[in-house]
C-alpha positions as CSV (number, residue, x, y, z in Angstrom):
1,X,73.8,170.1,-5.3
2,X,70.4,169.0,-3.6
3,X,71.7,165.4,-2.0
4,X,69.1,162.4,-3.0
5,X,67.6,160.7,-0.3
6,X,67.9,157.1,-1.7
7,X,70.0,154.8,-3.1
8,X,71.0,154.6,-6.6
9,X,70.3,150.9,-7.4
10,X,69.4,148.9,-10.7
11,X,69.4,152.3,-12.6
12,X,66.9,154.3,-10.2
13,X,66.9,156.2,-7.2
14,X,65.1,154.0,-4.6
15,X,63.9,154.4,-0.9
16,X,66.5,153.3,1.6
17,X,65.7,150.0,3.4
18,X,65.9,152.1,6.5
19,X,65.7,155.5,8.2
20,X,69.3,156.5,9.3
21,X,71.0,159.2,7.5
22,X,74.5,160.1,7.6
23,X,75.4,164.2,8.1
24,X,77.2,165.8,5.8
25,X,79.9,168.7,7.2
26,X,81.8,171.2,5.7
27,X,84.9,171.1,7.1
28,X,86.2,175.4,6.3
29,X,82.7,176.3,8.6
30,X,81.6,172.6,10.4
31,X,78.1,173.8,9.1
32,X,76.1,170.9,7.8
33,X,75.3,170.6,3.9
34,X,73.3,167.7,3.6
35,X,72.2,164.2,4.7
36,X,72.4,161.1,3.0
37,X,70.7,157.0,3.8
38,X,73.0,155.4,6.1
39,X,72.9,152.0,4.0
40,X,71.9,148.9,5.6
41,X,72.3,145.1,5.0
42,X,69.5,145.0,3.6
43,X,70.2,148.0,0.8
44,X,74.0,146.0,0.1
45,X,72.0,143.4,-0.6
46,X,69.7,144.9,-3.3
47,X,72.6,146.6,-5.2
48,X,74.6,143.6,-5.4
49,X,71.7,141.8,-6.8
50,X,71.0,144.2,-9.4
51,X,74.5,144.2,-10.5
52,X,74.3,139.9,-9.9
53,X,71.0,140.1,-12.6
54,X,72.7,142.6,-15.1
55,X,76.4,140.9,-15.2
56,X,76.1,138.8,-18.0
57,X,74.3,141.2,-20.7
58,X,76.9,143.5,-19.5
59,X,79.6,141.1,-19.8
60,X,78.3,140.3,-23.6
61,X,78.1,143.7,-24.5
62,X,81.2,144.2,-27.4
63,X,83.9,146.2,-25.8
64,X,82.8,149.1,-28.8
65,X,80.0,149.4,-26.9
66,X,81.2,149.4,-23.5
67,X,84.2,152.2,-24.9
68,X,81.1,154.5,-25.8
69,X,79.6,154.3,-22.8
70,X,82.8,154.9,-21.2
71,X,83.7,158.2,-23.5
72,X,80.0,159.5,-22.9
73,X,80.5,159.1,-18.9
74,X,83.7,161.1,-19.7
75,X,81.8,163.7,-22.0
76,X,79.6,164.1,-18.7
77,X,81.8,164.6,-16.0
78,X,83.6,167.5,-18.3
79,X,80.3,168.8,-18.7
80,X,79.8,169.0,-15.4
81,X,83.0,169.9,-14.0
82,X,82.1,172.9,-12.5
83,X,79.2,171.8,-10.4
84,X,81.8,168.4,-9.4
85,X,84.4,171.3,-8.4
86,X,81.7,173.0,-6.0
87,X,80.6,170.0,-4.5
88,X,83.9,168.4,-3.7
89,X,84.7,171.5,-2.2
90,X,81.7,171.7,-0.4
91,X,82.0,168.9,1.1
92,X,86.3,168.0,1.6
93,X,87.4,171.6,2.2
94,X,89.3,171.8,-0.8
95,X,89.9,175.3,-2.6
96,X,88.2,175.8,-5.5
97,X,90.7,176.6,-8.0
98,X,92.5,172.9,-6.8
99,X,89.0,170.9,-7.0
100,X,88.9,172.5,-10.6
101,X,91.9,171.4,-11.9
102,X,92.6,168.0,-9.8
103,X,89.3,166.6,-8.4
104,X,87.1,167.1,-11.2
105,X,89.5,167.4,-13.7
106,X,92.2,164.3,-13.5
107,X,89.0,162.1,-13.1
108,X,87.9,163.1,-16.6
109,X,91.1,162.6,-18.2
110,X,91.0,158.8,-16.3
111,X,87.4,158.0,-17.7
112,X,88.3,158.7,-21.1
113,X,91.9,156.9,-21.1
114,X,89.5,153.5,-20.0
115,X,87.3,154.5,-23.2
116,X,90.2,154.3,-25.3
117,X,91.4,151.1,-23.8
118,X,88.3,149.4,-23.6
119,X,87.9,150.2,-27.6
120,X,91.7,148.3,-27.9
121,X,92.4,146.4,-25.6
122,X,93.5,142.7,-26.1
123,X,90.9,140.4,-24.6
124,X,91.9,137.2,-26.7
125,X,95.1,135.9,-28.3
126,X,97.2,132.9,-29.6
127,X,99.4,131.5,-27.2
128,X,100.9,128.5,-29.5
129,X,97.8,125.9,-29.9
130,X,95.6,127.9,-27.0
131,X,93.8,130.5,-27.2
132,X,94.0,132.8,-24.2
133,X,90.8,134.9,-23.3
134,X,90.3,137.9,-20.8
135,X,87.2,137.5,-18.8
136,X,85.9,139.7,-16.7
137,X,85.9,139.0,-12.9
138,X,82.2,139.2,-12.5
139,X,80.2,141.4,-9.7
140,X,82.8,144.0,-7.9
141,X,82.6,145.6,-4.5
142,X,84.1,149.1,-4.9
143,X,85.2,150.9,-1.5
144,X,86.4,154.2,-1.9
145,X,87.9,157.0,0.8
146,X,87.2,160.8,0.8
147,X,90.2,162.2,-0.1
148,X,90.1,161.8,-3.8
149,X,86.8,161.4,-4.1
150,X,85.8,161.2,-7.2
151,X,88.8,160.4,-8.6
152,X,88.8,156.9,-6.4
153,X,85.9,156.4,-8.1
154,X,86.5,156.5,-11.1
155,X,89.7,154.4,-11.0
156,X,87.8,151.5,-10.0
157,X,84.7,152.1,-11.7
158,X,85.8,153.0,-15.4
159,X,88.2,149.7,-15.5
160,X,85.5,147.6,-14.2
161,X,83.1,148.6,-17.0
162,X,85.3,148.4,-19.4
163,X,86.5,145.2,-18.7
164,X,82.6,144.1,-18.3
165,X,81.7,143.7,-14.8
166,X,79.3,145.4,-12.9
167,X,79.7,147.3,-9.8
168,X,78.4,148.3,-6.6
169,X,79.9,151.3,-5.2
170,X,80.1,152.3,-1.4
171,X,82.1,155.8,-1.1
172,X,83.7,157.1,2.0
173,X,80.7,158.7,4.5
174,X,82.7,162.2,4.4
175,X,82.2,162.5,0.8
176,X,78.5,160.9,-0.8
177,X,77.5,164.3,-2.3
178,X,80.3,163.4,-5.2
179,X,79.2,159.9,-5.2
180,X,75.5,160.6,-6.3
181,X,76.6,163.1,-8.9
182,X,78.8,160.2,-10.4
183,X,75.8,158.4,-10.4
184,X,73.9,160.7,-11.8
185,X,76.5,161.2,-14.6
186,X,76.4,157.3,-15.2
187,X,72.6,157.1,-16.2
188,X,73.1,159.9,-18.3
189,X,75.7,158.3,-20.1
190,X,73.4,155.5,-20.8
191,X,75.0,153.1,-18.9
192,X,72.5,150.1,-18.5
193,X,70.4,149.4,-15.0
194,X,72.3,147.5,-13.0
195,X,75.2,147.9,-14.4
196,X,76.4,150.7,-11.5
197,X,74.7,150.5,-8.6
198,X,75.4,153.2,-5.5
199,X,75.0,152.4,-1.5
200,X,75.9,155.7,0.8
201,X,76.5,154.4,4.6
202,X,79.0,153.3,7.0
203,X,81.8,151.2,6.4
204,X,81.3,149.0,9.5
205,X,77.7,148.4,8.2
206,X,77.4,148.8,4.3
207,X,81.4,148.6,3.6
208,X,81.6,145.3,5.5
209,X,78.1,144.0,4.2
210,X,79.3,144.5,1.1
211,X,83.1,142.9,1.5
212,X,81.6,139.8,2.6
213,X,78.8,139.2,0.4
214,X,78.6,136.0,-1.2
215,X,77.6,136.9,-4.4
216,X,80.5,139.7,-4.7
217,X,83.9,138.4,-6.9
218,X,86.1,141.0,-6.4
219,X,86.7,143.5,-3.5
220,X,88.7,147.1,-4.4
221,X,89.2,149.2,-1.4
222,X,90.9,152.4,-0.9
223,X,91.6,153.4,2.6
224,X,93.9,152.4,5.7
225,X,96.3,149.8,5.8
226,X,94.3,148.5,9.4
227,X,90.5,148.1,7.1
228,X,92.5,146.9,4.6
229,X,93.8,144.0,6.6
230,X,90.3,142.9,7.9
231,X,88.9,143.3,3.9
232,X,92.1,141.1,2.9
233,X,90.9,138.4,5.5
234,X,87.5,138.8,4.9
235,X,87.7,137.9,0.8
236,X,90.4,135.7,1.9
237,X,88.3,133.1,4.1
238,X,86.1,133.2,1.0
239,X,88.9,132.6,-1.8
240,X,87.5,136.1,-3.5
241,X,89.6,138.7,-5.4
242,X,90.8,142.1,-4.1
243,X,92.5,145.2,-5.1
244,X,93.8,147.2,-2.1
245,X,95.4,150.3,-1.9
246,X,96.6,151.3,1.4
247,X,99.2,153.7,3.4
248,X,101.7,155.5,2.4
249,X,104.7,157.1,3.7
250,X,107.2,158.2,0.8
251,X,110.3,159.1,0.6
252,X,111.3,162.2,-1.5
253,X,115.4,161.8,-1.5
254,X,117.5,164.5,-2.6
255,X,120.9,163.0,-4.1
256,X,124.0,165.2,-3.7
257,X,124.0,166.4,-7.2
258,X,120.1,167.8,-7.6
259,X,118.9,171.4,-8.1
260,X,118.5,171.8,-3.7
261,X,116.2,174.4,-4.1
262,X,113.6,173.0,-6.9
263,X,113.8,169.4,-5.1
264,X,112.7,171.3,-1.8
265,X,110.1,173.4,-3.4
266,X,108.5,170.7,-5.2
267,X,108.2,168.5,-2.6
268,X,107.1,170.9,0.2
269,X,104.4,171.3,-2.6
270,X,103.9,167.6,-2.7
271,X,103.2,167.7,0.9
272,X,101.0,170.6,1.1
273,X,99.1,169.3,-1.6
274,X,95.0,168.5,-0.7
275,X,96.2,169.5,2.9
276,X,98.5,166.2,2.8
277,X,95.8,164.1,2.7
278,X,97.3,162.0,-0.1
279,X,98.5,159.2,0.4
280,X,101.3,159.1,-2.1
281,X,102.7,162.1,-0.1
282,X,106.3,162.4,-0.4
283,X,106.5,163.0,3.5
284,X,109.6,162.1,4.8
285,X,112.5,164.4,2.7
286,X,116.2,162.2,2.8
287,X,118.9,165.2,2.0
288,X,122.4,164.5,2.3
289,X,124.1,165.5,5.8
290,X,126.3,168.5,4.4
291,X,123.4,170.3,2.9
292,X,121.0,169.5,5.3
293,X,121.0,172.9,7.2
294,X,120.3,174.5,4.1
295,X,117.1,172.2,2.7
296,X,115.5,172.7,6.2
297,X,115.6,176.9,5.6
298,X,114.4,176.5,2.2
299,X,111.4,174.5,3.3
300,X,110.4,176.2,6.3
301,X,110.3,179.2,4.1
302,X,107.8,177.1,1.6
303,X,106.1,175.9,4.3
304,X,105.0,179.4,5.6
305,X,103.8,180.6,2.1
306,X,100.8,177.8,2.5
307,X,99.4,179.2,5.6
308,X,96.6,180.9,3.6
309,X,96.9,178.3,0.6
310,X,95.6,174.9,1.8
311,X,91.9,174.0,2.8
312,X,91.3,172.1,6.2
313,X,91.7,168.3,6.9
314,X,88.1,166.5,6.3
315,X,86.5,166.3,9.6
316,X,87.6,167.1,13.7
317,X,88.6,163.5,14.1
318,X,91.0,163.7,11.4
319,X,92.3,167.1,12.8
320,X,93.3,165.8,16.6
321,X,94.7,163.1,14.6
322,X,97.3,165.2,13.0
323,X,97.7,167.6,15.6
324,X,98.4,164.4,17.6
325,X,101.1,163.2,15.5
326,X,102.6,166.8,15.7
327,X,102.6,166.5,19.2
328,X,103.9,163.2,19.4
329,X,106.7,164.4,17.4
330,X,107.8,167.3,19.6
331,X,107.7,164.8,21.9
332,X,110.0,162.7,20.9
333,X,112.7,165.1,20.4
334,X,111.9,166.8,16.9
335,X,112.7,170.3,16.0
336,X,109.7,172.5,14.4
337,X,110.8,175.3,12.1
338,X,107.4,175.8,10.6
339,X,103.8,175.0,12.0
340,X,103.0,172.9,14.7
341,X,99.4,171.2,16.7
342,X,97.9,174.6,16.9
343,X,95.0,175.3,14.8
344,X,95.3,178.4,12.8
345,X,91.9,179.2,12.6
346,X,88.7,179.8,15.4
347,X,86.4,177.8,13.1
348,X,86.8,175.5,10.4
349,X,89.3,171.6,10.6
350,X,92.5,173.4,9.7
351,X,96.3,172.4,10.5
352,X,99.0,175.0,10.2
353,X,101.6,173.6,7.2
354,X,104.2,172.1,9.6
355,X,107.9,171.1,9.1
356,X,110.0,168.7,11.5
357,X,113.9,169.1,11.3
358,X,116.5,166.9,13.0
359,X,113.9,163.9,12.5
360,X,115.5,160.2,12.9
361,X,114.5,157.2,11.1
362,X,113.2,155.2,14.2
363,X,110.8,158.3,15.0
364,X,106.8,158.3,15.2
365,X,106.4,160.7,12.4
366,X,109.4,159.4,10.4
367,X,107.7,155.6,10.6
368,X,103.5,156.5,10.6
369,X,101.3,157.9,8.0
370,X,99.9,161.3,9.5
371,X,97.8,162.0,6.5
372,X,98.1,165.9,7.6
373,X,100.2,168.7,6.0
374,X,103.0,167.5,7.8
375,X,106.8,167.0,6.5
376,X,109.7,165.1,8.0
377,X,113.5,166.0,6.9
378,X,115.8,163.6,7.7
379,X,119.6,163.6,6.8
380,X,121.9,160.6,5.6
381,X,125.3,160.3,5.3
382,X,125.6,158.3,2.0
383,X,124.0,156.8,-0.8
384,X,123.7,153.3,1.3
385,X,122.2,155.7,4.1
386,X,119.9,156.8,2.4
387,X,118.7,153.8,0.3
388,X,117.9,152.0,3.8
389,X,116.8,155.2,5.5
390,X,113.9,154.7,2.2
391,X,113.0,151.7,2.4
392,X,112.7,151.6,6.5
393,X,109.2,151.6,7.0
394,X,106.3,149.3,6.5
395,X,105.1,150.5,3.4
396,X,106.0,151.0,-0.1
397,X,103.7,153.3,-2.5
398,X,105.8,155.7,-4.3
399,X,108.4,158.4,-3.8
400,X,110.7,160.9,-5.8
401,X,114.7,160.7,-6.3
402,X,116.5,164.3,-7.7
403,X,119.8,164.3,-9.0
404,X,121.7,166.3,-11.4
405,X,121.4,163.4,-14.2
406,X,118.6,161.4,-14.8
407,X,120.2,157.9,-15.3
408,X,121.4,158.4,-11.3
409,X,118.1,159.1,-10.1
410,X,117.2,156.0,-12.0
411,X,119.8,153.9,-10.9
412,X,118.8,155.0,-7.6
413,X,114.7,154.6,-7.9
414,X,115.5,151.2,-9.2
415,X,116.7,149.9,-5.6
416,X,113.9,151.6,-4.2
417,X,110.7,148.9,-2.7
418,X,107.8,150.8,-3.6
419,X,105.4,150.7,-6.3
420,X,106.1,154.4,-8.0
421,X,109.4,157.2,-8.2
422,X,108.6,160.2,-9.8
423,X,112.2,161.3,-11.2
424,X,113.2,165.3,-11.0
425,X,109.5,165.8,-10.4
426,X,107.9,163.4,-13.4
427,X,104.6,164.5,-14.0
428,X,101.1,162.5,-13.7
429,X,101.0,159.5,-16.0
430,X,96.9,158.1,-15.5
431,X,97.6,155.5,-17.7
432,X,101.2,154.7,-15.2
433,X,99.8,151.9,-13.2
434,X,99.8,153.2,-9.3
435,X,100.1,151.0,-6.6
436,X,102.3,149.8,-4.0
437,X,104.7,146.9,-1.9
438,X,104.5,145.5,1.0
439,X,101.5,147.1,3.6
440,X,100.9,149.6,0.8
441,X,98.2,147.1,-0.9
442,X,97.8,144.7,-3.4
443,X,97.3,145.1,-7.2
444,X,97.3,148.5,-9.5
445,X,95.2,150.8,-10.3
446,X,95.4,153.2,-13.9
447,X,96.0,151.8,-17.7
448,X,96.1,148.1,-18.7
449,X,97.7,146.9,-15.6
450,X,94.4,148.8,-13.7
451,X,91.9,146.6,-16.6
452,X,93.7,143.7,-15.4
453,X,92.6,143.4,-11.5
454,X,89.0,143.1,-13.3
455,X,89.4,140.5,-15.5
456,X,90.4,136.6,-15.2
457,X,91.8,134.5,-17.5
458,X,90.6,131.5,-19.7
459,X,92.7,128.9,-22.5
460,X,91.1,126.8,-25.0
461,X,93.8,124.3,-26.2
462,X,93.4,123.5,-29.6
């Protein structure tokens, strides 16, 4: 696509307020693909007050209404799903066939699970002599990252509409060219001006403009655990709402009793997966100690069949980061049996799929998210081993527990502190709420409990 040269505010494509542009790289050749406005202050502040002027008409609008313009944005992005495809991977590095089925498709099935809920979703009821209503938050800041680009999106943007606010979206710098299609998708869907409004720039200019706007009620950010810190203090010093959704560094255990070899292949997959820039990534795999010799030979041989298979990591910053955390794990006394920091290719941000044996809990690698195409097998002794081996890091997003029977993977998963367990490789749920404990974030994202960070709540006592 032919990138726009403005912003997308109060349901036009305006002039930016100044003359900086941001490049736009494709990471396979490093050629640039475009350039987009670098957003200013001044741009933040234009958005937010378009979205400020057409909150309450918005907010008024029967949830009918707002559910069909929900299931036309939907209608759009399927329509367009080819050219979404082509663009993500223009622009991330993602192979085709993956930006087909995952970054343009899951999106579309996200959109149109919000229409549904928007068309039943609860907003009042009787609570004894009070009724209770659902109210939506008002103006939101969205923040999105690059990896999922515009499935980020449309995580925080299809809840907010449904549950009446309006929006102002800045998306990761990596990845615009997906943003303004989404745009464009949303005025063909006959979404009202003002309603979505779209600022392209830097996220210590626009982001931060936009985090600690006055007029902004709610702040959902996607990204690091470090930004999301500063956001967190940010809104709080000015008692305002967020959603965050951080870091990640999941366990995948393997009980004694699972299918070894599916458990392995399956999460070597997991890993592998958008060149392990996910940050659900089950990257750290717990097997038990006496058949720990054998899940390191099955995954270095899974490893090796991705050589050709995954794209490259998003940009060269993001590529000596990983190639540093490879290094640092050699370092500290790790054992590669597949990969390692060199880059497989003469041109292009690639990372060799790389596995670490004979990894402790205490290491680097075991403790840090790499965001790379890089797995960590670790053994434990017992089930007690490996319960604390899981839960010994900082964060908490999700994970996977195998086992021969499902009600011990359960009974396991339950103990587990993080926000998701996929059980003998449970499939995608988008209306699952997805989020995580401790310094993996605060709040959900998907189905009702994802309408829910955009509304607040008001009784009448009767």
């Amino acid at each position: 696509m032919k990138a726009h040269d403005g912003m997308y505010i109060d349901g036009a494509w305006r002039p930016a307020a100044g003359r900086d542009t941001i490049e736009v790289v494709n990471p396979v050749d490093e050629q640039v693909i475009g350039h987009v406005p670098a957003g200013t202050v001044e741009d933040v502040d234009a958005a937010v007050r378009a979205a400020r002027t057409a909150f309450p008409g918005w907010a008024a609008t029967p949830p009918a209404e707002r559910a069909a313009r929900l299931a036309a944005l939907r209608d759009v992005l399927a329509a367009r799903k080819d050219e979404i495809a082509e663009t993500v991977t223009a622009e991330l590095g993602s192979p085709l066939a993956f930006s087909q089925a995952v970054h343009a498709g899951v999106p579309v099935l996200v959109a149109g699970s919000y229409a549904e809920l928007a068309a039943t979703y609860a907003f009042e009821e009787k609570v004894g002599n009070s009724t209770v209503f659902q109210e939506p938050v008002g103006v939101v800041g969205a923040i999105t990252p690059w990896n999922y680009p515009l499935h980020q999106i449309v995580a925080k943007v299809a809840p907010a509409l449904a549950a009446g606010c309006t929006v102002v979206l800045k998306p990761a710098e990596d990845t615009p060219l997906t943003a303004q299609l989404f745009a464009e998708a949303v005025a063909e869907a006959g979404v009202p001006a003002g309603v979505f409004n779209l600022v392209t720039g830097l996220g210590p200019v626009a982001g931060q403009a936009l985090a600690e706007h006055p007029d902004v009620d709610l702040v959902s950010f996607t990204g690091s655990t470090a930004v999301g810190r500063r956001i967190g203090a940010t809104a709080g010093a000015a008692v305002k709402r967020v959603a965050l959704e951080l870091g990640g560094k999941s366990a995948n255990v393997i009980l004694p009793s699972a299918d070894l070899a599916k458990a392995v292949s399956v999460g070597v997959a997991n890993v592998m997966s958008n060149s392990g820039q996910t940050c659900s990534a089950w990257t750290r795999m717990l097997v038990p100690a006496e058949r720990y010799d054998e899940a390191v030979e099955l995954a270095a041989a899974a490893a090796a069949k991705y050589g050709e298979r995954i794209g490259p990591v998003v940009n060269a910053k993001q590529q000596q980061r990983v190639r540093g955390y490879i290094e640092k794990g050699v370092a500290e006394g790790a054992r590669l049996v597949a990969g390692g920091p060199e880059s497989p290719r003469e041109q292009g941000y690639f990372v060799s799929p790389t596995v670490f044996a004979d990894v402790t809990p205490q290491m680097t690698i075991a403790q840090e998210e790499i965001f790379g195409p890089v797995l960590s097998i670790l053994r434990y002794e017992d089930e007690g081993d490996a319960l604390h081996i899981a839960n010994g890091t900082v964060y908490g997003l999700a994970g996977a527990v195998w086992a021969g029977e499902e009600a011990e993977a359960v009974a396991f998963a339950r103990r587990l502190d993080t926000g998701q367990v996929d059980i003998n490789g449970g499939r995608f749920n988008p209306q699952a709420p997805f989020g995580g404990y401790k310094q993996s974030g605060v709040g959900r994202e998907l189905g009702a409990h994802g309408l829910s960070e955009y509304l607040q709540t008001k009784s009448l006592q009767f």
